[in-house]
C-alpha positions as CSV (number, residue, x, y, z in Angstrom):
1,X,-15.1,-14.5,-14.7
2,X,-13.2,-12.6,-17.5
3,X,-11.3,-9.6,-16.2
4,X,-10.9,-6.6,-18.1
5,X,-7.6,-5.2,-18.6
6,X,-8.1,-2.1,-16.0
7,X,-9.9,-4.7,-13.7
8,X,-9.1,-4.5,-9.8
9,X,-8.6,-7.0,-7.5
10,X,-8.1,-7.1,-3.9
11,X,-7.3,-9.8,-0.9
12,X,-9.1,-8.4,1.7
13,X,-11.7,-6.3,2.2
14,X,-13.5,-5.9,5.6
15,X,-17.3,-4.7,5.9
16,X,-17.0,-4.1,9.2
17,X,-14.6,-1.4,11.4
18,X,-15.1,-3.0,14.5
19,X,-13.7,-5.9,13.1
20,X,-10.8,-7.0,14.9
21,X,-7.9,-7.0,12.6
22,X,-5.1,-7.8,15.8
23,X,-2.2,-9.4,14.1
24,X,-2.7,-7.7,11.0
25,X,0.1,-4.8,9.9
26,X,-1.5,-1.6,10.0
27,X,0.1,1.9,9.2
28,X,-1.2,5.8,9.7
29,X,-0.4,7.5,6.8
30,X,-0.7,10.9,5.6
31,X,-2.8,11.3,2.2
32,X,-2.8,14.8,0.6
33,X,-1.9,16.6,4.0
34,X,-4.6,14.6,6.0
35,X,-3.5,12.0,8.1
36,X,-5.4,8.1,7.6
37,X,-5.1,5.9,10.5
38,X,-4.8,2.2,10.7
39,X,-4.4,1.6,6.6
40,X,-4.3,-1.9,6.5
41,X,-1.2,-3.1,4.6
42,X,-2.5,-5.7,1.7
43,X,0.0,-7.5,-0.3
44,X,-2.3,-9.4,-3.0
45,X,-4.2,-5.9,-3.3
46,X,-3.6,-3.8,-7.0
47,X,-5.3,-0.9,-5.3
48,X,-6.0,1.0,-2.6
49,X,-9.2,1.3,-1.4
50,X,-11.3,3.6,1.2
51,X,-14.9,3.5,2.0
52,X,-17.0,6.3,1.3
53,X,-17.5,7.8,4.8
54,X,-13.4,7.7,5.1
55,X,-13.5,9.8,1.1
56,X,-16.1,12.3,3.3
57,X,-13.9,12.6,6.2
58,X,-10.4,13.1,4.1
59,X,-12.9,16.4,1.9
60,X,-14.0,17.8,5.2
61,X,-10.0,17.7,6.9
62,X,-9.2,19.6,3.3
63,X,-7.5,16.7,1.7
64,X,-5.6,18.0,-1.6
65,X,-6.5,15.5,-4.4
66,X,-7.8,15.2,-7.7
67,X,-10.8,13.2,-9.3
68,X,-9.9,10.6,-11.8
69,X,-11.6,8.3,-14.4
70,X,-12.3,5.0,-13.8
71,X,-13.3,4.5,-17.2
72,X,-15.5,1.5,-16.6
73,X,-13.4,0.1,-14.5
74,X,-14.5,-3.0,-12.0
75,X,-13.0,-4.0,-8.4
76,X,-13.4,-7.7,-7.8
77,X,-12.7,-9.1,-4.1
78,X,-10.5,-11.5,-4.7
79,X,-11.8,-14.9,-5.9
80,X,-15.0,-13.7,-6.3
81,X,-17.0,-12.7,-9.6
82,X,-18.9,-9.9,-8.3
83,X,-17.6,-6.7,-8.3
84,X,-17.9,-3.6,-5.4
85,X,-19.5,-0.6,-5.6
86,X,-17.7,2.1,-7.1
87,X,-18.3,5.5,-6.6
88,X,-15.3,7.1,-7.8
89,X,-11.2,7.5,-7.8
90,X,-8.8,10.4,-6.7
91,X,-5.0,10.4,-6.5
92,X,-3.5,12.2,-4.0
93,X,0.5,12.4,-2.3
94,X,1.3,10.2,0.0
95,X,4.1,9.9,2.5
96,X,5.4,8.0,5.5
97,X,8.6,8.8,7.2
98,X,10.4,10.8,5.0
99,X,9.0,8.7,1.8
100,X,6.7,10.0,-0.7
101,X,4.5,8.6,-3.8
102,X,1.4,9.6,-6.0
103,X,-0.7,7.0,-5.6
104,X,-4.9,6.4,-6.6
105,X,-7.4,5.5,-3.9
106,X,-10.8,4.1,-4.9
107,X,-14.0,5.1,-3.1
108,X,-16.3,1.9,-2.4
109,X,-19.7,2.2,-0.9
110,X,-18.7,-0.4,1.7
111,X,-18.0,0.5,5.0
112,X,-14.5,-0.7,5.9
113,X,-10.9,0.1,6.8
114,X,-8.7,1.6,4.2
115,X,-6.3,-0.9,1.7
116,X,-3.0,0.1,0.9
117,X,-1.8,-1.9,-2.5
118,X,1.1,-3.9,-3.0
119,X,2.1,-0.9,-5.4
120,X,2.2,1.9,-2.7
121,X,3.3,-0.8,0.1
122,X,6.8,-0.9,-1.9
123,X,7.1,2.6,-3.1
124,X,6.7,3.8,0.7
125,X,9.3,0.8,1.1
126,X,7.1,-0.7,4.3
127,X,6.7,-4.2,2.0
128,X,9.8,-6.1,0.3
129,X,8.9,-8.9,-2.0
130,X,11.3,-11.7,-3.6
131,X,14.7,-11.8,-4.2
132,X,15.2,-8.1,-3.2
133,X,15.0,-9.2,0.6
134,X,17.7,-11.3,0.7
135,X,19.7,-9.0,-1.4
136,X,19.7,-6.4,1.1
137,X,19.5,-8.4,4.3
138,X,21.7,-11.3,3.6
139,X,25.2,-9.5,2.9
140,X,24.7,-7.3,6.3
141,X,24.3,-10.6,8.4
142,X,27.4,-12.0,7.0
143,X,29.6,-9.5,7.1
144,X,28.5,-9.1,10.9
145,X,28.7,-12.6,11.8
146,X,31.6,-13.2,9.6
147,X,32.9,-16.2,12.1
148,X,29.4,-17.7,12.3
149,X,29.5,-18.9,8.4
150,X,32.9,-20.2,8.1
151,X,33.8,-23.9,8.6
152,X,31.5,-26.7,9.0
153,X,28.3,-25.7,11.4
154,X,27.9,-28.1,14.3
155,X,27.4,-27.8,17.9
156,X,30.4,-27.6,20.3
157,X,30.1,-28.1,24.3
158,X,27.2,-29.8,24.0
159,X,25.4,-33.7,24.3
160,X,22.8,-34.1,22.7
161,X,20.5,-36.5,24.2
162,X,17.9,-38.6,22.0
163,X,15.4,-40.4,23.9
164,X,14.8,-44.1,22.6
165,X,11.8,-46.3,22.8
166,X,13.1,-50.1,24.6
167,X,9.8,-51.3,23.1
168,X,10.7,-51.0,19.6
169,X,13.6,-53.3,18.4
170,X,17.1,-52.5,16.8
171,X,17.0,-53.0,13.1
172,X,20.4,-53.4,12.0
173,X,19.9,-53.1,7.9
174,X,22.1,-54.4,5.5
175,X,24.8,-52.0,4.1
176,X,23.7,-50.8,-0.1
177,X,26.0,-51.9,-2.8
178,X,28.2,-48.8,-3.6
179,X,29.6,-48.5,-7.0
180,X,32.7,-49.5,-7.6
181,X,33.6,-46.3,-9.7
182,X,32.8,-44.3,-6.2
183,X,34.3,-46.1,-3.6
184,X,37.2,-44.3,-3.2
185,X,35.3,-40.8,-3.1
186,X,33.0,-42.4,-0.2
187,X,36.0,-43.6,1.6
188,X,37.8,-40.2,1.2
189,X,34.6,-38.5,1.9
190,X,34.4,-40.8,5.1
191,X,37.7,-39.7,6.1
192,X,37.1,-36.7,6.1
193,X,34.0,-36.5,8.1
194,X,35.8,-38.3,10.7
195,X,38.8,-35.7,10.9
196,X,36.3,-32.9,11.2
197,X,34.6,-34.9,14.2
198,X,31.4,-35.1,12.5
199,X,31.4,-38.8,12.7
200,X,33.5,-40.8,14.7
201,X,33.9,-45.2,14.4
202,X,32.0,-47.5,16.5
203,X,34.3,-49.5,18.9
204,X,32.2,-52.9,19.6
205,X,29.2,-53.9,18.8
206,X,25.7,-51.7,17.8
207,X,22.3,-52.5,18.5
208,X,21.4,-49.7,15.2
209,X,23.1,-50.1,12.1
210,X,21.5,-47.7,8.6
211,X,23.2,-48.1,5.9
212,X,24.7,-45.1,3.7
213,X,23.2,-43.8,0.6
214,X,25.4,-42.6,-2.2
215,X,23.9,-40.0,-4.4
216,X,26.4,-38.0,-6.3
217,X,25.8,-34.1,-6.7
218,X,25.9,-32.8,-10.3
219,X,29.8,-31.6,-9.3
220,X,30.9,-35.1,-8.8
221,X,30.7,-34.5,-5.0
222,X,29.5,-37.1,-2.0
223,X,27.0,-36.1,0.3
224,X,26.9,-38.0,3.9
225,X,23.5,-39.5,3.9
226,X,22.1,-42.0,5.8
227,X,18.8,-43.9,6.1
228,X,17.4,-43.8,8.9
229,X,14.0,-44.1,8.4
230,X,13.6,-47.3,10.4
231,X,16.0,-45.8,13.4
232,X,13.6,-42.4,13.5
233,X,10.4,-45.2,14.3
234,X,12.0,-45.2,17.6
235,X,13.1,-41.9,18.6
236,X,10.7,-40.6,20.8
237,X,9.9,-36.8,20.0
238,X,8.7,-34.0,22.4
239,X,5.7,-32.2,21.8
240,X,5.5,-28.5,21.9
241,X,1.5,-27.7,21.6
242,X,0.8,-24.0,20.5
243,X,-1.6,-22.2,23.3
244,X,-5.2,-21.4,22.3
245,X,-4.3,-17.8,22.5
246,X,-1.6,-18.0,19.7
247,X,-4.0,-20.0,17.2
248,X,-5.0,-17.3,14.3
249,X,-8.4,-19.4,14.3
250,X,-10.1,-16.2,15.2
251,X,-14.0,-15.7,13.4
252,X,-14.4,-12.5,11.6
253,X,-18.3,-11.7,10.7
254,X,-19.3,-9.8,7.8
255,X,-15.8,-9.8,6.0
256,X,-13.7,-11.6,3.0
257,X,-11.0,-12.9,3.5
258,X,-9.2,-14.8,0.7
């Protein structure tokens, strides 16, 4: 399917309001002085879409809008290359807590629950996208936890305990050739992993032996790696199952969901 340029598309449209959308982030809002209840918040949507007994509802409450052209224009669920029925387009002021934008709605003969857009999701700022997320949350949590983020991160007070399986042998594995251009910087780097009590020397002898792998980091740095991919084939692991009741596995009749 080729798109026009004013083309539409949307993630998820439901055909159904007695669909159960639990889970799903849903918002009332309140469109040209009327309020909408449970707006269902669609990032991958470039519109936002009501159904055309909502569009009656919104006239009869005395919604203040105005009628625009769609000028041809087609909405495509998403993934799929036949388009809704359209029977028109109004734009009207919207708001939620103290924030307000001028956004479009598009009237489908479907029957389903509003769309909010990814467009009118930001500009009400109840969606955050990308790199502006970590720019607002990330220097708050540091500057709180200040002490969290300094020094090396490790647990203190604590044993871990890693349950072995006796059935599967020790491997002890033969130590890899390190350059001789980087021995000093894995000795140094070795010494100083032991002062920090990150690693500590092995008085006697060791079932396990993995040997260390020497990969320098474009700033000439030595990471502490180790294989141990034949020492994890005997760690036994604990299983944490998710209850049925968590699963999103859920069926949803008569809807589209891409």
């Amino acid at each position: 399917m080729e798109d026009g340029e004013d083309d539409e598309c949307a993630f998820t449209v439901a055909f159904s309001k007695s669909w159960d959308r639990s889970g799903s982030e849903m918002v009332d809002l309140q469109v040209g002085g009327v309020i909408l209840n449970e707006v269902v918040i669609d990032s991958g949507s470039s519109c936002n879409i009501i159904d055309q007994k909502t569009g009656e509802e919104l006239k009869q409450k005395g919604v203040k809008c105005k009628s625009v052209k769609t000028n041809q224009q087609k909405l495509y669920p998403y993934g799929t290359s036949e388009p809704l029925d359209m029977l028109g387009k109004f734009e009207a002021s919207v708001n939620l807590a103290e924030k307000y934008v001028t956004a479009e709605f598009i009237v489908i003969c479907n029957e389903g629950r509003p769309i909010m857009g990814r467009k009118t999701a930001l500009g009400l700022d109840i969606l955050r996208l990308g790199p502006q997320l970590n720019a607002i949350s990330t220097p708050d949590l540091v500057d709180k936890y200040k002490a969290y983020f300094e020094g090396v991160g490790k647990l203190t007070d604590y044993q871990v305990k890693i349950h072995v399986n006796k059935q599967v042998n020790p491997v002890v594995q033969h130590p890899r050739r390190v350059p001789f251009s980087l021995r000093e910087k894995v000795k140094s780097k070795l010494h100083e992993s032991e002062q920090l009590d990150i690693i500590e020397k092995v008085k006697g002898p060791t079932p396990w032996v993995s040997p260390i792998v020497v990969v320098p980091k474009p700033s000439g740095k030595i990471p502490s790696c180790i294989d141990m991919r034949r020492t994890n084939e005997a760690i036994m692991r604990k299983k944490h199952p998710i209850p049925p009741l968590m699963r999103s596995s859920r069926t949803c009749p008569k809807q589209c969901v891409l």
